[in-house]
C-alpha positions, 0 to 999 in steps of 0.5 A: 402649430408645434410646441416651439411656435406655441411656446413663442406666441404665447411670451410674445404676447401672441395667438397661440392655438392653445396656451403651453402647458409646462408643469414642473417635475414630480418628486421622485417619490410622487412619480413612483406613487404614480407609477404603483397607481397606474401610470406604465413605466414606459410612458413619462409623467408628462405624457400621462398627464396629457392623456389623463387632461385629454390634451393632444400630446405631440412628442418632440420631433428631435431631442431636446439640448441640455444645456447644462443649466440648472434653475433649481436652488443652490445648494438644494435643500435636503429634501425633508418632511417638515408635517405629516397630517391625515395623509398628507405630507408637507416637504421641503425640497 
């Protein structure tokens, strides 16, 4: 089964042989945190997440269309730290 027919079954309600996994994209900060921690630049955030969860990961076959929608917030917040506390940083975005 490949991505498309996953992706599918499982709105339909179906049998898919693995539910999708479709995370969203990592801030850029946090992709470049991942990247001085390891992650090679050749490969994306999403491929190395699939390897670290030991999950198959099988690229597209052809390029994915942009179809020139954005689902993000307009306008978009100016990304700010809004709490710093004990390493951790509460953002909005």
């Amino acid at each position: 089964m490949n991505e498309r027919e996953r992706f599918r079954e499982a709105l339909l309600f179906g049998k898919p042989d693995r539910i999708p996994l479709l995370p969203g994209e990592p801030r850029e900060s946090t992709l470049e945190r991942w990247h001085e921690e390891g992650l090679p630049r050749t490969k994306t955030y999403y491929e190395g997440l699939m390897e670290v969860l030991e999950i198959p990961y099988d690229p597209p076959k052809t390029p994915q269309p942009d179809l020139g929608v954005s689902f993000k917030m307009i306008p978009p917040f100016e990304e700010k730290v809004l709490e710093h506390r004990q390493g951790h940083y509460l953002v909005q975005d």
